[in-house]
CHARMM-style PDB file with segment names, atoms N, HN, CA, C and O in Angstrom:
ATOM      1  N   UNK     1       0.841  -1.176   0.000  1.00  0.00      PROA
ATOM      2  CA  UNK     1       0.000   0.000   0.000  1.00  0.00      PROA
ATOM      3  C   UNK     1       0.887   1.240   0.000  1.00  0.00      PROA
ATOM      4  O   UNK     1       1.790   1.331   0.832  1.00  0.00      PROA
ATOM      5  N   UNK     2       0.693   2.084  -0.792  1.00  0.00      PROA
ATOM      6  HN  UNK     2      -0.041   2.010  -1.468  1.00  0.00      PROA
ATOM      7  CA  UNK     2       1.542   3.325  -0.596  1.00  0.00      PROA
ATOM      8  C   UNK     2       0.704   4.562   0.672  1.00  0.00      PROA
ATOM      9  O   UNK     2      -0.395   4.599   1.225  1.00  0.00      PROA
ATOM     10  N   UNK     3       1.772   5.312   0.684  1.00  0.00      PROA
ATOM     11  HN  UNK     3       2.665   5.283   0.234  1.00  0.00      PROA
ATOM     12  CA  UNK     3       1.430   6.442   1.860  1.00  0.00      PROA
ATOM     13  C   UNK     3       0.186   7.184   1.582  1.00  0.00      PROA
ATOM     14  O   UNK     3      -0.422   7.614   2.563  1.00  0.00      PROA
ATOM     15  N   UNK     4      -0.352   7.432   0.257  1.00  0.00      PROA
ATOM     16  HN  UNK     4       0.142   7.083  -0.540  1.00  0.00      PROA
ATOM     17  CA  UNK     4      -1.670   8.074   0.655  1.00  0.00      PROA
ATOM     18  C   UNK     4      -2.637   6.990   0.313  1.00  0.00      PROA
ATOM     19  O   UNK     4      -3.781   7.310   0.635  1.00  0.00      PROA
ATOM     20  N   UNK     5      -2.553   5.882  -0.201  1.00  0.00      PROA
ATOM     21  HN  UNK     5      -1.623   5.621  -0.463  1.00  0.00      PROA
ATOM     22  CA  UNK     5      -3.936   5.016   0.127  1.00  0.00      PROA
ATOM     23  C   UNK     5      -3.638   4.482   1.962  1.00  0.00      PROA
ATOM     24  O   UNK     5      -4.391   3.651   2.470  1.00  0.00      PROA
ATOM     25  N   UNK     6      -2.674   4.993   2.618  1.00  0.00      PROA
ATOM     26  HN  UNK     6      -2.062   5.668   2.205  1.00  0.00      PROA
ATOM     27  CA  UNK     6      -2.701   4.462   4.250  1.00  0.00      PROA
ATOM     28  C   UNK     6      -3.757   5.956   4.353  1.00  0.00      PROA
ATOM     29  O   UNK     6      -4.974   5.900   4.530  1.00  0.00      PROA
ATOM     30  N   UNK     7      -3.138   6.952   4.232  1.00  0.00      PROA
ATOM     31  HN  UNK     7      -2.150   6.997   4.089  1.00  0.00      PROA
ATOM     32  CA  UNK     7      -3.939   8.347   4.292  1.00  0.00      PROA
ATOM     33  C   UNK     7      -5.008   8.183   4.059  1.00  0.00      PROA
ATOM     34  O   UNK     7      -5.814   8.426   4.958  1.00  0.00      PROA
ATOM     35  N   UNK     8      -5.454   7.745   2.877  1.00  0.00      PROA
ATOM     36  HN  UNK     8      -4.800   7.547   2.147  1.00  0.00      PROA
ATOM     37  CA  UNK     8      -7.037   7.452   2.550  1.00  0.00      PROA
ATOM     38  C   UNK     8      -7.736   6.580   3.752  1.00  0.00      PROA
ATOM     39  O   UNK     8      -8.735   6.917   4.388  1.00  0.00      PROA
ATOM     40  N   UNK     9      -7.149   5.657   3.873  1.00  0.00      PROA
ATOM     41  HN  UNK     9      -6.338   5.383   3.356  1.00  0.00      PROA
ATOM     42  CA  UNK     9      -7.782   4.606   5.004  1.00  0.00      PROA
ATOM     43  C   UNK     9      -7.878   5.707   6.428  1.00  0.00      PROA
ATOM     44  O   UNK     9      -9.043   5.967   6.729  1.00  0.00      PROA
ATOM     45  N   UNK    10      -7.071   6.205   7.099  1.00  0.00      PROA
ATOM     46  HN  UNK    10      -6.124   5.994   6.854  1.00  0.00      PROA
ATOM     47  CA  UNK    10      -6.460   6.730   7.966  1.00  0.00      PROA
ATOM     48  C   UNK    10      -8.213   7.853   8.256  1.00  0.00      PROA
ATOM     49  O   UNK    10      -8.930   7.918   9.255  1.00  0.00      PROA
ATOM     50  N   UNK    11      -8.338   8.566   6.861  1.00  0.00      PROA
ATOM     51  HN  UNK    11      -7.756   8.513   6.050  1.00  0.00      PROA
ATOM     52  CA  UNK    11      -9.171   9.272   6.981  1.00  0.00      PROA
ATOM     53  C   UNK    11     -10.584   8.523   6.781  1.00  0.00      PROA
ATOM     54  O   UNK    11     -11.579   8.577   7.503  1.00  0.00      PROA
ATOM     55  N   UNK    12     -10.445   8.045   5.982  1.00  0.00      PROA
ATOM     56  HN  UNK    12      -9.636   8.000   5.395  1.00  0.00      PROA
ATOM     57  CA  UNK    12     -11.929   6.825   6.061  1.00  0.00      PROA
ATOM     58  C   UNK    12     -12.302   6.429   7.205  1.00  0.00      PROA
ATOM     59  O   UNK    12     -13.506   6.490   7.453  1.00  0.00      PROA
ATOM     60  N   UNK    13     -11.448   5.952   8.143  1.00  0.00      PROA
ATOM     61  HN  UNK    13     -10.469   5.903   7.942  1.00  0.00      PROA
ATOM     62  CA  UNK    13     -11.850   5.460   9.406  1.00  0.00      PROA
ATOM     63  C   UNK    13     -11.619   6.308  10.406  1.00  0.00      PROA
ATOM     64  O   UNK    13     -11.621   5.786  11.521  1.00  0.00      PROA
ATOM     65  N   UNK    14     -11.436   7.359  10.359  1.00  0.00      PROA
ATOM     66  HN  UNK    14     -11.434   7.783   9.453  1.00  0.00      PROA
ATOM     67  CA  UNK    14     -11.555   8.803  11.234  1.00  0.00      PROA
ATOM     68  C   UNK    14     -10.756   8.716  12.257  1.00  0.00      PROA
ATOM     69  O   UNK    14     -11.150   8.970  13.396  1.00  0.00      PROA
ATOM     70  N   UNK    15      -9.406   8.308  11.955  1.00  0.00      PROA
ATOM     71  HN  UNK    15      -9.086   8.103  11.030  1.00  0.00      PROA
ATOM     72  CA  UNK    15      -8.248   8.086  12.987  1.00  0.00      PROA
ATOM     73  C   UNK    15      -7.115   8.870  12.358  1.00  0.00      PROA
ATOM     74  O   UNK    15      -6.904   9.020  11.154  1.00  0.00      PROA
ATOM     75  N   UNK    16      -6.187   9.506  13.734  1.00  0.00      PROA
ATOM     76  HN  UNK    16      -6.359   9.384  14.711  1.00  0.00      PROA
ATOM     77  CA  UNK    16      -5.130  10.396  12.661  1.00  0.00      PROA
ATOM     78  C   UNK    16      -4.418  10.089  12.055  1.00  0.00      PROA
ATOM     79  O   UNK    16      -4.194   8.903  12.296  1.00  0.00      PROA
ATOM     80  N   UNK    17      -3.619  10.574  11.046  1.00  0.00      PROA
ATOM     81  HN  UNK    17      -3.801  11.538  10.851  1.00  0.00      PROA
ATOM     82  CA  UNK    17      -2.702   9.665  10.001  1.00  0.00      PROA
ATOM     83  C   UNK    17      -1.241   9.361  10.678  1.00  0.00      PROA
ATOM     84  O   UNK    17      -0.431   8.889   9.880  1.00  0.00      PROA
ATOM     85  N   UNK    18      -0.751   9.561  12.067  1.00  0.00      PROA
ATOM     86  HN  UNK    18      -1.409   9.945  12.715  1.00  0.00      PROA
ATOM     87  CA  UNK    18       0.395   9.223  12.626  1.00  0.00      PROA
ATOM     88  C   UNK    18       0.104   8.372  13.348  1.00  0.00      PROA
ATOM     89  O   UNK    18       0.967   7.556  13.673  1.00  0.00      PROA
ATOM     90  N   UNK    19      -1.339   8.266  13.889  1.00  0.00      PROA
ATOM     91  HN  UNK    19      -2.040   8.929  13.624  1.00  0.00      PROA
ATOM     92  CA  UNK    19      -1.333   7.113  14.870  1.00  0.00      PROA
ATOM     93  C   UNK    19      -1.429   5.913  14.094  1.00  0.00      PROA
ATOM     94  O   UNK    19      -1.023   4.894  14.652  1.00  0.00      PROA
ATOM     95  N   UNK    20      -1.974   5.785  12.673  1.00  0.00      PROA
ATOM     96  HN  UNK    20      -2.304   6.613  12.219  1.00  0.00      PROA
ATOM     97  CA  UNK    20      -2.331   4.527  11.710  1.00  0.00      PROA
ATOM     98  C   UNK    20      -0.654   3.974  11.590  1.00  0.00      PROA
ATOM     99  O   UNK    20      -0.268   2.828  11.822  1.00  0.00      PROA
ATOM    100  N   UNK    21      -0.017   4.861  11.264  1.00  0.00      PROA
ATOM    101  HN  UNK    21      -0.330   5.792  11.075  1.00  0.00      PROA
ATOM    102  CA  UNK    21       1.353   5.382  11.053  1.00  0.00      PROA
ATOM    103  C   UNK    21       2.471   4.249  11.828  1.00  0.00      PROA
ATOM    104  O   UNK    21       3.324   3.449  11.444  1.00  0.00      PROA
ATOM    105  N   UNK    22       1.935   4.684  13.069  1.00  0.00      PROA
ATOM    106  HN  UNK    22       1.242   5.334  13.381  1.00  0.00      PROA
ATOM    107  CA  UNK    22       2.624   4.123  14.111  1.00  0.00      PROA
ATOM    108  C   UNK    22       2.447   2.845  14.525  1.00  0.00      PROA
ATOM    109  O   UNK    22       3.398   2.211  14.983  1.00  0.00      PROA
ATOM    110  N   UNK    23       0.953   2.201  14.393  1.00  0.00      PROA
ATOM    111  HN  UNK    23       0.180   2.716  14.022  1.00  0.00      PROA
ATOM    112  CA  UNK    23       0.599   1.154  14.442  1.00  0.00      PROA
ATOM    113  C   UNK    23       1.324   0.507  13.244  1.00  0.00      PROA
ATOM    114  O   UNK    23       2.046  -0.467  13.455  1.00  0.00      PROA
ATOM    115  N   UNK    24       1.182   0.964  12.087  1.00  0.00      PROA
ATOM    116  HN  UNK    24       0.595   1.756  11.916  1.00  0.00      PROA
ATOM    117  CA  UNK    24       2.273   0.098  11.013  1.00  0.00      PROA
ATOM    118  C   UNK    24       3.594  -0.199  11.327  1.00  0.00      PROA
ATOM    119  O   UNK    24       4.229  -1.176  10.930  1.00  0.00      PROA
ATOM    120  N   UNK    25       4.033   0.826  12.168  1.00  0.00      PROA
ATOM    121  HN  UNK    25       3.517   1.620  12.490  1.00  0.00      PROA
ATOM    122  CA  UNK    25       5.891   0.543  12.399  1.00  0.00      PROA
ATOM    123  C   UNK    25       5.608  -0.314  13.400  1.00  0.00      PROA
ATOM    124  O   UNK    25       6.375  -1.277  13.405  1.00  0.00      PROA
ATOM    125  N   UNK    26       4.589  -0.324  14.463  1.00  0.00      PROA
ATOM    126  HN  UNK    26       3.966   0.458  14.459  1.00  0.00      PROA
ATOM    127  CA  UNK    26       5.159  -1.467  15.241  1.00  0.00      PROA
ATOM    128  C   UNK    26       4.289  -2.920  15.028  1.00  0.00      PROA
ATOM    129  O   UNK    26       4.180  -3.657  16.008  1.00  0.00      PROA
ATOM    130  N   UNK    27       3.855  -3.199  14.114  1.00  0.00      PROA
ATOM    131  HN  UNK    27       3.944  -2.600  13.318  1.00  0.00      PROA
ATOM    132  CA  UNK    27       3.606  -4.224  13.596  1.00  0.00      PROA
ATOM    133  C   UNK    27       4.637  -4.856  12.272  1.00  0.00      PROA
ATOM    134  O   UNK    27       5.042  -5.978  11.968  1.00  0.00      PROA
ATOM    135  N   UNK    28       4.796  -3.471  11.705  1.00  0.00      PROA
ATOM    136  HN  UNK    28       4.467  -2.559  11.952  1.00  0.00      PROA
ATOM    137  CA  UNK    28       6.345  -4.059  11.189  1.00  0.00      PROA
ATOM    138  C   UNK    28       7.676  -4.725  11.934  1.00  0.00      PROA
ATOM    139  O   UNK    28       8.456  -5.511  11.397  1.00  0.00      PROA
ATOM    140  N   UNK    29       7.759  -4.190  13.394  1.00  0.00      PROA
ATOM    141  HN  UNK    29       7.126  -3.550  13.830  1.00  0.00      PROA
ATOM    142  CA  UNK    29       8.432  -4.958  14.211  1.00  0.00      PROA
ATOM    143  C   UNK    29       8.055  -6.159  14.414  1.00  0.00      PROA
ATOM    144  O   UNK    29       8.797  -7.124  14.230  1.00  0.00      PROA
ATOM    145  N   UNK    30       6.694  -6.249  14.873  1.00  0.00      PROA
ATOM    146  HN  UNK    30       6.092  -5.465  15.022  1.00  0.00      PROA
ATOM    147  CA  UNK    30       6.650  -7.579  15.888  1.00  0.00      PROA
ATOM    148  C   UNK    30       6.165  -8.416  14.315  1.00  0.00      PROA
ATOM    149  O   UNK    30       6.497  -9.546  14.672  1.00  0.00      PROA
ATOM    150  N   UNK    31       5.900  -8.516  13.607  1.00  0.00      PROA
ATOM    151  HN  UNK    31       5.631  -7.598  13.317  1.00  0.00      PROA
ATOM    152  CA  UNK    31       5.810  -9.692  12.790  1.00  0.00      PROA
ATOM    153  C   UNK    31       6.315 -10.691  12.005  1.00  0.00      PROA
ATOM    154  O   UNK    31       6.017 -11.885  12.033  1.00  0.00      PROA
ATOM    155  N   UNK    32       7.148 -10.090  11.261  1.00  0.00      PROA
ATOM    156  HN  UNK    32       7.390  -9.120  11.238  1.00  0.00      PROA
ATOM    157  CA  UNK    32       8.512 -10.453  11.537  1.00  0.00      PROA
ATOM    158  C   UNK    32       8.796 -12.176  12.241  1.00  0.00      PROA
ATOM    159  O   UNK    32       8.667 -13.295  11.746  1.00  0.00      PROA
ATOM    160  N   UNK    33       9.239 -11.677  13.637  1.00  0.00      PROA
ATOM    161  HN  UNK    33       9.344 -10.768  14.040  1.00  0.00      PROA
ATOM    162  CA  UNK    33       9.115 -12.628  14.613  1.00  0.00      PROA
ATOM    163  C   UNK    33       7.913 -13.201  14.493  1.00  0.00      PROA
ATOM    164  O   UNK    33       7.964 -14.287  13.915  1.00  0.00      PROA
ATOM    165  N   UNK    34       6.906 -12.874  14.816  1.00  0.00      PROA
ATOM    166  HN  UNK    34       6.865 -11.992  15.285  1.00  0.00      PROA
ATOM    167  CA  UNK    34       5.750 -14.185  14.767  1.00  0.00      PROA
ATOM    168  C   UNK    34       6.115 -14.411  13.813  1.00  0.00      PROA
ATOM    169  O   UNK    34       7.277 -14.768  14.003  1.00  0.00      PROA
ATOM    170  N   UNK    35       5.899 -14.457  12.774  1.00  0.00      PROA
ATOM    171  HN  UNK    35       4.954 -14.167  12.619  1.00  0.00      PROA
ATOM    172  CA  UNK    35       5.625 -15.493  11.602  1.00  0.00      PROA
ATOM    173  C   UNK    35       7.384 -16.212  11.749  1.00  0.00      PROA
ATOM    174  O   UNK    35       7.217 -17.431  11.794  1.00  0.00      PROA
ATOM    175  N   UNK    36       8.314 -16.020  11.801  1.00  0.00      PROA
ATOM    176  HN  UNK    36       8.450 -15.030  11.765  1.00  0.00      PROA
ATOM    177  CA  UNK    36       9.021 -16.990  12.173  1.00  0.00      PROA
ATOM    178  C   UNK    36       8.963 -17.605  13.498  1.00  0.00      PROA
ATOM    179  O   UNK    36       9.869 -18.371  13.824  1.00  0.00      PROA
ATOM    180  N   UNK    37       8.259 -17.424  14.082  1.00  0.00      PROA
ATOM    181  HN  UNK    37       7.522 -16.802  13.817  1.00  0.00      PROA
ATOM    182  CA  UNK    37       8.037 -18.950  15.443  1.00  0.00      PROA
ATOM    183  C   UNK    37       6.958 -19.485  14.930  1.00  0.00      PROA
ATOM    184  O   UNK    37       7.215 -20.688  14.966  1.00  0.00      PROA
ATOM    185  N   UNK    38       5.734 -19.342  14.396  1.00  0.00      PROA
ATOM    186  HN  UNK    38       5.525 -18.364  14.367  1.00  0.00      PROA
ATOM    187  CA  UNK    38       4.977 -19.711  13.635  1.00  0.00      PROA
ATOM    188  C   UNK    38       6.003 -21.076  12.844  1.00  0.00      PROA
ATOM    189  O   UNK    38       6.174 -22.154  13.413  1.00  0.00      PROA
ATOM    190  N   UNK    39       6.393 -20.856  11.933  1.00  0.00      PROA
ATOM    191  HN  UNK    39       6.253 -19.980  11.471  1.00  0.00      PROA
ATOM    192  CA  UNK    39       7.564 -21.160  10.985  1.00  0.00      PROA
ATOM    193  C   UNK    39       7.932 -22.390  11.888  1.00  0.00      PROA
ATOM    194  O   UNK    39       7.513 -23.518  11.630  1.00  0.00      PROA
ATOM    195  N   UNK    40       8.613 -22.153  12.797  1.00  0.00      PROA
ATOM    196  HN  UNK    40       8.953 -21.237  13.007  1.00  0.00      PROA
ATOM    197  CA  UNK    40       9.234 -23.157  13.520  1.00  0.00      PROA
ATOM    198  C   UNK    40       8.544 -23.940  14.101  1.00  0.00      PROA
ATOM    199  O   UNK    40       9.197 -24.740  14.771  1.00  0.00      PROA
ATOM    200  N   UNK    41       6.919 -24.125  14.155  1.00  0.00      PROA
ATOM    201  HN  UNK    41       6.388 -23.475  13.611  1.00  0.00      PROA
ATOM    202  CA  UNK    41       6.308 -24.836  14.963  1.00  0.00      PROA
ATOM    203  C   UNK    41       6.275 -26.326  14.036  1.00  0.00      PROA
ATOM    204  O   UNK    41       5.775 -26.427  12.915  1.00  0.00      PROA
ATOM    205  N   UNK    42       6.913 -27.389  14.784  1.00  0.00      PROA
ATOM    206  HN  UNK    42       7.319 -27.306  15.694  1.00  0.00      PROA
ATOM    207  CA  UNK    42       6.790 -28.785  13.827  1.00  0.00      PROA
ATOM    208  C   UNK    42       5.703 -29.789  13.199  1.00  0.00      PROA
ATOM    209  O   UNK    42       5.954 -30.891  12.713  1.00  0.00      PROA
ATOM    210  N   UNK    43       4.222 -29.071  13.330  1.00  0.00      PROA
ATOM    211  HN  UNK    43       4.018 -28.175  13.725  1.00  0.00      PROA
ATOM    212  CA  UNK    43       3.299 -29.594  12.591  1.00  0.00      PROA
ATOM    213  C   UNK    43       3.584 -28.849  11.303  1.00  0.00      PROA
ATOM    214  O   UNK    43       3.586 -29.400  10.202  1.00  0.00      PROA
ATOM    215  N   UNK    44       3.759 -27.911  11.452  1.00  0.00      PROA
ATOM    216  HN  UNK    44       3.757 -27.463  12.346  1.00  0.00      PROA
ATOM    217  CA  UNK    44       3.750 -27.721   9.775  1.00  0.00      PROA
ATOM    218  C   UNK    44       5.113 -28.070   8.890  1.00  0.00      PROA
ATOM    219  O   UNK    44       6.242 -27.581   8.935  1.00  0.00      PROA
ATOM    220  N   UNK    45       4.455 -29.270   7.951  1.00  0.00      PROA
ATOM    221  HN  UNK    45       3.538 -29.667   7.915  1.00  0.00      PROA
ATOM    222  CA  UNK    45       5.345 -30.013   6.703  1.00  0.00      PROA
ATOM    223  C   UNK    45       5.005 -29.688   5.759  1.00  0.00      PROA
ATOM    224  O   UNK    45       4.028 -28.978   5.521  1.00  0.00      PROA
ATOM    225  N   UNK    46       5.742 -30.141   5.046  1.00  0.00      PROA
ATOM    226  HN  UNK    46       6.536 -30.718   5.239  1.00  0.00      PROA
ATOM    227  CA  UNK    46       5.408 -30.156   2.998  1.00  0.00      PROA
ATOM    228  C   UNK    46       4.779 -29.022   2.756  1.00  0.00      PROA
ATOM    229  O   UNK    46       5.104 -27.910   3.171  1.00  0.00      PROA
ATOM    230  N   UNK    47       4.057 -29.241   2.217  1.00  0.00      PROA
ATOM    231  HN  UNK    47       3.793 -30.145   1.879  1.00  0.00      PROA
ATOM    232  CA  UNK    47       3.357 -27.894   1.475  1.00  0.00      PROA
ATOM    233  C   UNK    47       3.220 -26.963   2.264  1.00  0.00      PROA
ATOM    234  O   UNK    47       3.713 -25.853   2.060  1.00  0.00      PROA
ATOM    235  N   UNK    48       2.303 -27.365   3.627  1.00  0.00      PROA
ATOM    236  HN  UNK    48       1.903 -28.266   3.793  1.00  0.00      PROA
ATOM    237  CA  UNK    48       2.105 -25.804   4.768  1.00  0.00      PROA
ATOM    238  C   UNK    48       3.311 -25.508   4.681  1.00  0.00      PROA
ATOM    239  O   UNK    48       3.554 -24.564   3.929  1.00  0.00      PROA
ATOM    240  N   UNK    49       4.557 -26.206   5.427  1.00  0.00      PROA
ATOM    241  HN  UNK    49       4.360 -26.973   6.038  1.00  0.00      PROA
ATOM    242  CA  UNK    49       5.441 -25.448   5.154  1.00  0.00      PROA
ATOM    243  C   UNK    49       6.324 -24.410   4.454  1.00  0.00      PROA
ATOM    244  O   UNK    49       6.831 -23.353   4.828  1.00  0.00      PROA
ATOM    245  N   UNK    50       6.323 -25.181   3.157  1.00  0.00      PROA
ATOM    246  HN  UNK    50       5.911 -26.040   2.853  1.00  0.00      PROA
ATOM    247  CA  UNK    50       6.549 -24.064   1.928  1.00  0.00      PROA
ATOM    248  C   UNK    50       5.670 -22.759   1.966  1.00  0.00      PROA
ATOM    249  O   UNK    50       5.962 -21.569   2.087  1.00  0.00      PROA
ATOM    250  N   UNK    51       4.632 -23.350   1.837  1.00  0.00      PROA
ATOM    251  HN  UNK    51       4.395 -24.317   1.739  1.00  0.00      PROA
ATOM    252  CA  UNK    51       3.830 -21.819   2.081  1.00  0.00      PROA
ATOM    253  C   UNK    51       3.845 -20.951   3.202  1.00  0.00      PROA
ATOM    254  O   UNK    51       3.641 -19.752   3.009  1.00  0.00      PROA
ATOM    255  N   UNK    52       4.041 -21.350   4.266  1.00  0.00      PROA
ATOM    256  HN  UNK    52       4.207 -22.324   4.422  1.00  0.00      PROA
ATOM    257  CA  UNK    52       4.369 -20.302   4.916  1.00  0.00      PROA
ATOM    258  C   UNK    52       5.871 -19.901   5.215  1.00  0.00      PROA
ATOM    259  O   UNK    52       6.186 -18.940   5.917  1.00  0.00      PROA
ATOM    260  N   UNK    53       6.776 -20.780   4.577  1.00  0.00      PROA
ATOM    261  HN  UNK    53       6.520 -21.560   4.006  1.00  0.00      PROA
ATOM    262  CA  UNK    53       8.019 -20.116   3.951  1.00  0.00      PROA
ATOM    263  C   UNK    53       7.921 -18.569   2.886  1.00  0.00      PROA
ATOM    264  O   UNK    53       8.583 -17.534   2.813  1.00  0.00      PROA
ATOM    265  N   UNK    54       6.859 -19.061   2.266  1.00  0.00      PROA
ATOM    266  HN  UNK    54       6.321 -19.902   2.325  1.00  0.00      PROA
ATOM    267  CA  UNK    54       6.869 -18.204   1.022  1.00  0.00      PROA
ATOM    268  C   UNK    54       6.275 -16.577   1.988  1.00  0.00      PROA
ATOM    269  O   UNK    54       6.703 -15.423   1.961  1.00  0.00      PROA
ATOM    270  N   UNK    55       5.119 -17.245   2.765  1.00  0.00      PROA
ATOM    271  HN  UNK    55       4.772 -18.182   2.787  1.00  0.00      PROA
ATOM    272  CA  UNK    55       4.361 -15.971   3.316  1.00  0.00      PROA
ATOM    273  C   UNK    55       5.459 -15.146   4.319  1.00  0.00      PROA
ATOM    274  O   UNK    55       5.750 -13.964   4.133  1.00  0.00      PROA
ATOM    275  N   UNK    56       5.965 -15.900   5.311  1.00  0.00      PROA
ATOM    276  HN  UNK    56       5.729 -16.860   5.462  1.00  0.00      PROA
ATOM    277  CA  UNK    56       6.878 -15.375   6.113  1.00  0.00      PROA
ATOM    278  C   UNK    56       8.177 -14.429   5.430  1.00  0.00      PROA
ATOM    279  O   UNK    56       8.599 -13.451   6.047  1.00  0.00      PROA
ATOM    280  N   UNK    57       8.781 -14.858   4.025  1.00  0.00      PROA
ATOM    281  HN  UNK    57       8.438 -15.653   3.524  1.00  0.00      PROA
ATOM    282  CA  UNK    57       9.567 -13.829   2.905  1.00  0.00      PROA
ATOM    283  C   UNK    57       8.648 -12.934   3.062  1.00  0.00      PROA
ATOM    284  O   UNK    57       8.841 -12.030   3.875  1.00  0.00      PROA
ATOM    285  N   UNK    58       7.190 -13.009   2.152  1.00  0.00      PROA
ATOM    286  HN  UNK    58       7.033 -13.743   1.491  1.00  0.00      PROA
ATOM    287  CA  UNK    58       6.679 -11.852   2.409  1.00  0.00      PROA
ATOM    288  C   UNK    58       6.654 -10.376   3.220  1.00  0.00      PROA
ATOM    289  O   UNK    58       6.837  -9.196   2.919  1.00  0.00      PROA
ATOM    290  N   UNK    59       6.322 -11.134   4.411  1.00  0.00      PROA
ATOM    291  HN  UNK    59       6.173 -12.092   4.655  1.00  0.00      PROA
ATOM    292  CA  UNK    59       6.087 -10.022   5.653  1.00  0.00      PROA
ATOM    293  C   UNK    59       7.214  -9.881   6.172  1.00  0.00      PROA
ATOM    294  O   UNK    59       7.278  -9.019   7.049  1.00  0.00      PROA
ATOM    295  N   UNK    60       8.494 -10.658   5.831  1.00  0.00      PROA
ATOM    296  HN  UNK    60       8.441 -11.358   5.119  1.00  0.00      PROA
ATOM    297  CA  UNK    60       9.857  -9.784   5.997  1.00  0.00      PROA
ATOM    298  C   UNK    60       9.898  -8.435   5.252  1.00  0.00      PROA
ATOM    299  O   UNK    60       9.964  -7.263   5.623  1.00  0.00      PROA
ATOM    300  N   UNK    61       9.834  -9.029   4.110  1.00  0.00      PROA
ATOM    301  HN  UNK    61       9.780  -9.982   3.809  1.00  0.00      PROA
ATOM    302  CA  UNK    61       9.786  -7.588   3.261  1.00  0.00      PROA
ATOM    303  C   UNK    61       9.646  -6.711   3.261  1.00  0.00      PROA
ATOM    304  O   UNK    61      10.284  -5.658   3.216  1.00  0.00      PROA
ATOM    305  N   UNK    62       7.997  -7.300   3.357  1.00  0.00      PROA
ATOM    306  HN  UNK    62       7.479  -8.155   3.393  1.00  0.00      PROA
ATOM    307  CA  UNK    62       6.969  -5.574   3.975  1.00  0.00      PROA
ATOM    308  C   UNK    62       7.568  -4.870   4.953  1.00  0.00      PROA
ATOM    309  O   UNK    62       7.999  -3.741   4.718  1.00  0.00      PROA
ATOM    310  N   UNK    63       7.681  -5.487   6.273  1.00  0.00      PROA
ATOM    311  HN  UNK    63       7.331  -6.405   6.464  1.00  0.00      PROA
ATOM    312  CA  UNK    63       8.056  -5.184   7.412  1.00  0.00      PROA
ATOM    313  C   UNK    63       9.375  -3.920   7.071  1.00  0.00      PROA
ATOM    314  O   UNK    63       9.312  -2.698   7.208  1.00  0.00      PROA
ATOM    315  N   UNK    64      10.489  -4.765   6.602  1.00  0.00      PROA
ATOM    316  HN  UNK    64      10.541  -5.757   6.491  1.00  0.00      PROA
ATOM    317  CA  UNK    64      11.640  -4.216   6.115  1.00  0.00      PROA
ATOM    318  C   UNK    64      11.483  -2.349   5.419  1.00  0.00      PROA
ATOM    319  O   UNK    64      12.003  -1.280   5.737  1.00  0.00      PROA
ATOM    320  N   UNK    65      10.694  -2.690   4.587  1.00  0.00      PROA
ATOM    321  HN  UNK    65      10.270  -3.558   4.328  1.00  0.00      PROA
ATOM    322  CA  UNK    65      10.298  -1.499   3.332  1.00  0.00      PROA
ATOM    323  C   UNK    65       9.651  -0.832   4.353  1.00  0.00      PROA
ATOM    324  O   UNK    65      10.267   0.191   4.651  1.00  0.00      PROA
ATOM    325  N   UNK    66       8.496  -1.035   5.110  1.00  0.00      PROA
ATOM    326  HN  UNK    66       7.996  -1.866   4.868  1.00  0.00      PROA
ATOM    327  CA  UNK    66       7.878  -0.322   6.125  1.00  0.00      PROA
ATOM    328  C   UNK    66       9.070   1.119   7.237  1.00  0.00      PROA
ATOM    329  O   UNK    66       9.003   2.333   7.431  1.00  0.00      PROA
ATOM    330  N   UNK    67      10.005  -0.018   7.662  1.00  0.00      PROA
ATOM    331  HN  UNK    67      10.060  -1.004   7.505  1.00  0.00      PROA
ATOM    332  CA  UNK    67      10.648   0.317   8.417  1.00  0.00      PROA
ATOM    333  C   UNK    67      11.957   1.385   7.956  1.00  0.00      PROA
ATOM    334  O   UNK    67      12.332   2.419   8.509  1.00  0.00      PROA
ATOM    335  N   UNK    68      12.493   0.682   6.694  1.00  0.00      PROA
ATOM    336  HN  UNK    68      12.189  -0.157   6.244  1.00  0.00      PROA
ATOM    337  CA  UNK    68      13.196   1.864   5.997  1.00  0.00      PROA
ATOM    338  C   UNK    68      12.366   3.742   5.391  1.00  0.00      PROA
ATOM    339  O   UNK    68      12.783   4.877   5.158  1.00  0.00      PROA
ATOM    340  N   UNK    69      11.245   3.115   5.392  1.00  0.00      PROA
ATOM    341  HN  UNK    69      10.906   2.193   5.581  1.00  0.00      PROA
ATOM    342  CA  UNK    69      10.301   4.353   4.991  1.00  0.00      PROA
ATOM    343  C   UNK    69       9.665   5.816   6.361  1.00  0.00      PROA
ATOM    344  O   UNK    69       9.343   6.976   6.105  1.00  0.00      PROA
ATOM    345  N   UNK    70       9.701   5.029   7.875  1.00  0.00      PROA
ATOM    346  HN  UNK    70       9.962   4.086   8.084  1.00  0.00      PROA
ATOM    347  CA  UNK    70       9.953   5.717   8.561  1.00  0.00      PROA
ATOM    348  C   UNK    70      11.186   6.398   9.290  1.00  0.00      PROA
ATOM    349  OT1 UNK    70      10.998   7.273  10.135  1.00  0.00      PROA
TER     350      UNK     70
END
């Protein structure tokens, strides 16, 4: 999502645009981590696994890009 569709939301839901803001940076922190202990839990094989290999890259990412942007 870029910075003014967060703005758009921000104002759609009648909350200020630093506090939406802020809730993004620290969910860019903590997720991260969950989804790798998630990751590590040993029911998930084969395929779950892969996939939430694939998802957990994901929300590194985000997280990452999030965090370089504040």
């Amino acid at each position: 999502m870029t910075q003014a569709a967060w703005d758009a939301l921000a104002e759609a839901i009648d909350v200020r645009k630093p506090f939406l803001r802020r809730i993004r940076v620290e969910l860019a922190k903590a997720l991260p981590e969950s989804a790798k202990a998630l990751l590590a839990r040993p029911e998930f094989t084969g395929e779950e696994r892969q996939f939430l290999e694939t998802v957990v890259g994901i929300v590194e990412e985000h997280a990452k890009f999030v965090l370089e942007k504040e």
